[in-house]
N, C-alpha and C positions, 0 to 999 in steps of 0.2 A: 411655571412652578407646578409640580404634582400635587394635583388635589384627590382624595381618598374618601368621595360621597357620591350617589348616582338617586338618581328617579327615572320613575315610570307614568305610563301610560292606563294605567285601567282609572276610574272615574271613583275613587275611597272605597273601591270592594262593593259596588253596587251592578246587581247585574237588570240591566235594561234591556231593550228591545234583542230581537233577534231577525232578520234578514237572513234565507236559505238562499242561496243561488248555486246554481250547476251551470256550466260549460251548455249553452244553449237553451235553458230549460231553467222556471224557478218551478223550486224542491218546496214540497208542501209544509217542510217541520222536521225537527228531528223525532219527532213522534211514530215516523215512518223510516225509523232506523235500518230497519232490511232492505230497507231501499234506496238507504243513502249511501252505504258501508260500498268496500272496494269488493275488488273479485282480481283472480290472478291478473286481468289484461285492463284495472283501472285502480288510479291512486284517488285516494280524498285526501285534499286539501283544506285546513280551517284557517280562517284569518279576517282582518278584521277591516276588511273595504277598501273601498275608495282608490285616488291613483295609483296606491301601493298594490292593493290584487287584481286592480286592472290591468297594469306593465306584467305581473306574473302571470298571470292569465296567459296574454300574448305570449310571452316566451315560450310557456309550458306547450303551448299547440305545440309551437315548432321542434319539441324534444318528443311529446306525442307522434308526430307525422313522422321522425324518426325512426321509433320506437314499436309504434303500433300502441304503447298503451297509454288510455285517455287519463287523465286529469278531470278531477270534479272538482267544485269550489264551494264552499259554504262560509258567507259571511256572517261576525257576531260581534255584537258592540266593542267589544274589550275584552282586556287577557282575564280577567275574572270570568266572564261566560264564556271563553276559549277554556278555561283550565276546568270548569263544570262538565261541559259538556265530552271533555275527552274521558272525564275520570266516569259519567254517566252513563256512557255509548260507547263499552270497551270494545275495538276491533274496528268502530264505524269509519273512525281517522285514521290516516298512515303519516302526516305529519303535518307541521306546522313552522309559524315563524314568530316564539313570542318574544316580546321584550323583554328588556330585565325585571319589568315588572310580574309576568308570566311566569320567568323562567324561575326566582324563589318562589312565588308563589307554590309551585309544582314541589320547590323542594323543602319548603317548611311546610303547608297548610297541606301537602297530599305525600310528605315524608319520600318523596323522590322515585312516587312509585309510577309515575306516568309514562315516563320518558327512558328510552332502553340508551345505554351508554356506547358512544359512535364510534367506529372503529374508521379512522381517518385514512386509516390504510388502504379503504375501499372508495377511498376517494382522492387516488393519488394529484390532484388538478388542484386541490385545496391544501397540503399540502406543498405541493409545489410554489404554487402561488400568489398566496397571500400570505400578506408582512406577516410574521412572527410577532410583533410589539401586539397586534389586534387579538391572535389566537393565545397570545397569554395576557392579557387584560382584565380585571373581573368583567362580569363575574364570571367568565369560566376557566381563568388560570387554574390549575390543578383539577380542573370539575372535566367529563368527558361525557355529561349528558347533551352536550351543546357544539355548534361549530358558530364560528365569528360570519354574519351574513354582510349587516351594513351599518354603518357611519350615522347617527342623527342626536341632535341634541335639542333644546327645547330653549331659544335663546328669545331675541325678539325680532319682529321683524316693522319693519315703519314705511311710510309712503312719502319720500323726498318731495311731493310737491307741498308736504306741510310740516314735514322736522326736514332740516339740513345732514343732521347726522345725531347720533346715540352711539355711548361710548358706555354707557354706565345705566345701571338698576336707577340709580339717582334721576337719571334723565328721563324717566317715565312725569317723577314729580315736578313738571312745570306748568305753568299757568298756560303754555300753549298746547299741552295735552290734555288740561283738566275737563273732563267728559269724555274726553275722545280715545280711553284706551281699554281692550279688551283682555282678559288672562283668561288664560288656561282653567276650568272646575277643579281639576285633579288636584284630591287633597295632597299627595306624596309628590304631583311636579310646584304644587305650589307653595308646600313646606321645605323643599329643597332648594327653589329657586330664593324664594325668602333667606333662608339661609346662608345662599349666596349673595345676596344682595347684604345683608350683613356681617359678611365677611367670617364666619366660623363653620364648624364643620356641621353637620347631620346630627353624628355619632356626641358630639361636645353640647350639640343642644339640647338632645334626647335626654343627657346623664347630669345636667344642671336646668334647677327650676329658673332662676334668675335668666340665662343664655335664654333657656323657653322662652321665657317672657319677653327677650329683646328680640326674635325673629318675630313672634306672632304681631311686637308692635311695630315690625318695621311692615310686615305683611298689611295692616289695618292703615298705614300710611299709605302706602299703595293703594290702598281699596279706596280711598280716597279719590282717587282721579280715574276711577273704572266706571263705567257706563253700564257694563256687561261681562259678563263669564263666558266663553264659549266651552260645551263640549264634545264636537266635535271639529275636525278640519275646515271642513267646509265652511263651516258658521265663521270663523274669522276672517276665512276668504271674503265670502258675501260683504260682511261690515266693512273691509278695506275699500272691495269695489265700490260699493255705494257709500264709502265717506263719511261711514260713520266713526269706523278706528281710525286712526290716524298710527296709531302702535299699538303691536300685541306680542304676547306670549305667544312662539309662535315655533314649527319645524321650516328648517330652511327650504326642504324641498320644495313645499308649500309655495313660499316667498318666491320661491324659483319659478313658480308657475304663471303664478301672477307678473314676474319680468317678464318672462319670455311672453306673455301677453301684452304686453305692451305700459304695464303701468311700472311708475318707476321705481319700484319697491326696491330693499333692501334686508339685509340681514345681517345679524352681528351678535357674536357670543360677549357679553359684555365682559367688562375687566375683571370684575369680581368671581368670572362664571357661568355657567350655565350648567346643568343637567341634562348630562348621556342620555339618550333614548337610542340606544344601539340598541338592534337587534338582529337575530340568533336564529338557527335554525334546526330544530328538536325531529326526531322520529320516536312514534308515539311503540309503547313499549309488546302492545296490543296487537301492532299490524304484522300482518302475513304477507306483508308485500315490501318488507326490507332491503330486499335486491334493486327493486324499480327503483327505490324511493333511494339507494348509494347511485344507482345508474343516472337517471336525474339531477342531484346534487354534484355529481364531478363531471358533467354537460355543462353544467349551471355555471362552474366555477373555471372553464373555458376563458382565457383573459377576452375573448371576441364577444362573447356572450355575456359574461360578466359584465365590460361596458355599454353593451347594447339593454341591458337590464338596467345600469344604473343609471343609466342617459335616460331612460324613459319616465321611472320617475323621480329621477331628482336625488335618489341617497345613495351615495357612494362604497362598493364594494373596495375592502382595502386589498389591491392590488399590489404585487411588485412591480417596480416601477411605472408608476401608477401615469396614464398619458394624460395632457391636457382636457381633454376629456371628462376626467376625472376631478384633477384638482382644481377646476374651472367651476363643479358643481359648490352651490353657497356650503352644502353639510361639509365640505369634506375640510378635517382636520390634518395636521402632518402628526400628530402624537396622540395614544391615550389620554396623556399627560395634562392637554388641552382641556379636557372634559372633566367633570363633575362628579362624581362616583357616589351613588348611597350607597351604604352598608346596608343591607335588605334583614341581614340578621338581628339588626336594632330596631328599623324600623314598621317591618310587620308585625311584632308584638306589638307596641304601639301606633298601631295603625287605627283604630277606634277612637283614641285621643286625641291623633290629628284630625281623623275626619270629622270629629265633633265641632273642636276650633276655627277649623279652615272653615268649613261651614257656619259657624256665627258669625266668623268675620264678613263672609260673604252675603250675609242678612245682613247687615248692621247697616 
């Protein structure tokens, strides 16, 4: 059944730590912007860590050693200090990959001035290749500051040698999980997911106090049998490994990694839902290197390449007909339709209100 609500990934609009990395070399700050910024024969890339810009990483070499022109990397907490530092450092980035959290961001809170509008023609591989249902999906149905990158949603993931199985938001609340489960900080995945867990929309909660009241009590139910927040990846990784979580709010790829590790994890968008973390990929409106950065992106979008990127880590580019490969990874959906959708134009005006809430609850 089509559901019509989405969330993101930045942590309530807090901007935390920052982590510079280059392609062989860590970068001292963005404080040393001349010396981070592209030049004709090098792209900068911003994004926001871990197995995801490590697998990119990788790939980018081998379009580089094609190419001749390098790839820089700089890490930053979340799409909140992603969207700061491009509107900060005009020219320093040539593009990026945010979320849908990133991606309004850019277009309410900086009025859609970041990001130049892509001409998909120059990347006829994208185009060609990927489902139509993903490149008209929100949020960039009608929108052309964006292209459809990958697949991920924000479900749970559990450790089968101590639940059997989770079908349901419900199935967090039992006496064999009580201590043992970790969520997500993110006030917008955790007000969304809440919301799915009681079964109404985003949009229907936001615009009725009473509906408010019934997500924040089902949210404070849940915090009930939470031990811990995590915010980031890794932290929920570590608590599964060492047995602390037993369940969390969780990205499948994630989940994936730890299988293919060897524990016997799992993953599962429950009944009720879960909340899209798909994400996109922007060129910033600023760079002088818009050639490189279509030359790259329709490499990228190469069906050989494309699965060799999403095999790496774990979130699924939507492919036509997509090979096992593919639909073998935990993220990957057969329809939009599957996922959660906010409306980000409801919810980042409100965005203060939730983080205030979601935050007491998570004191209480």
């Amino acid at each position: 059944m089509p559901r019509s609500n989405k969330s993101q990934g930045s942590r309530g609009g807090r901007i935390t730590r920052r982590r510079v990395l280059q392609t062989g070399a860590v970068a001292t700050g963005v404080a040393v912007a001349g010396c981070m910024g592209s030049d004709d024969e090098t792209l900068s890339f911003i994004s926001r860590g871990g197995t995801t810009q490590d697998a990119e990483r990788e790939l980018f070499e081998q379009w580089s050693e094609e190419s001749g022109v390098e790839v820089t990397h700089q890490e930053v907490a979340d799409d909140t200090e992603m969207m700061n530092l491009i509107s900060e450092n005009p020219g320093e980035f040539d593009f990026t990959n945010p979320a849908q959290f990133g991606l309004a961001l850019s277009r309410i809170e900086f009025e859609g001035e970041l990001f130049t509008d892509i001409d998909t023609g120059e990347i006829p591989n994208y185009e060609e290749h990927v489902q139509d249902q993903w490149k008209n999906a929100p949020p960039i149905e009608g929108q052309d500051d964006a292209i459809f990158y990958y697949m991920s949603s924000q479900g749970i993931g559990y450790n089968r040698e101590y639940v059997d199985e989770i079908t349901s938001w419900d199935d967090l609340k039992t006496d064999e999980l009580d201590g043992n489960v970790a969520l997500f900080s993110s006030a917008p995945t955790r007000f969304g997911n809440a919301c799915a867990a009681a079964e109404v929309g985003v949009a229907e909660a936001l615009n009725d106090e009473d509906i408010l009241d019934d997500v924040f009590e089902e949210m404070e139910e849940q915090h009930e049998y939470v031990f811990n927040y995590w915010d980031a990846g890794d932290q929920f990784m570590q608590w599964m490994r060492e047995d602390q979580a037993y369940a969390c709010s969780a990205w499948g790829g994630r989940v994936q990694v730890m299988n293919q590790e060897g524990m016997d994890a799992q993953y599962v968008i429950p009944d009720e839902g879960a909340v899209a973390h798909t994400n996109y990929f922007v060129i910033t409106e600023e760079s002088e290197n818009k050639d490189h950065v279509y030359d790259l992106l329709n490499w990228l979008y190469e069906p050989e390449n494309a699965v060799e990127l999403s095999t790496t880590h774990n979130y699924p580019m939507a492919m036509q007909d997509p090979s096992e490969d593919l639909t073998s990874l935990f993220e990957y959906v057969e329809s939009p339709d599957d996922l959660l959708w906010i409306d980000w134009d409801e919810m980042i005006p409100n965005l203060d209100m939730i983080t205030e809430r979601v935050n007491e609850v998570m004191a209480g």
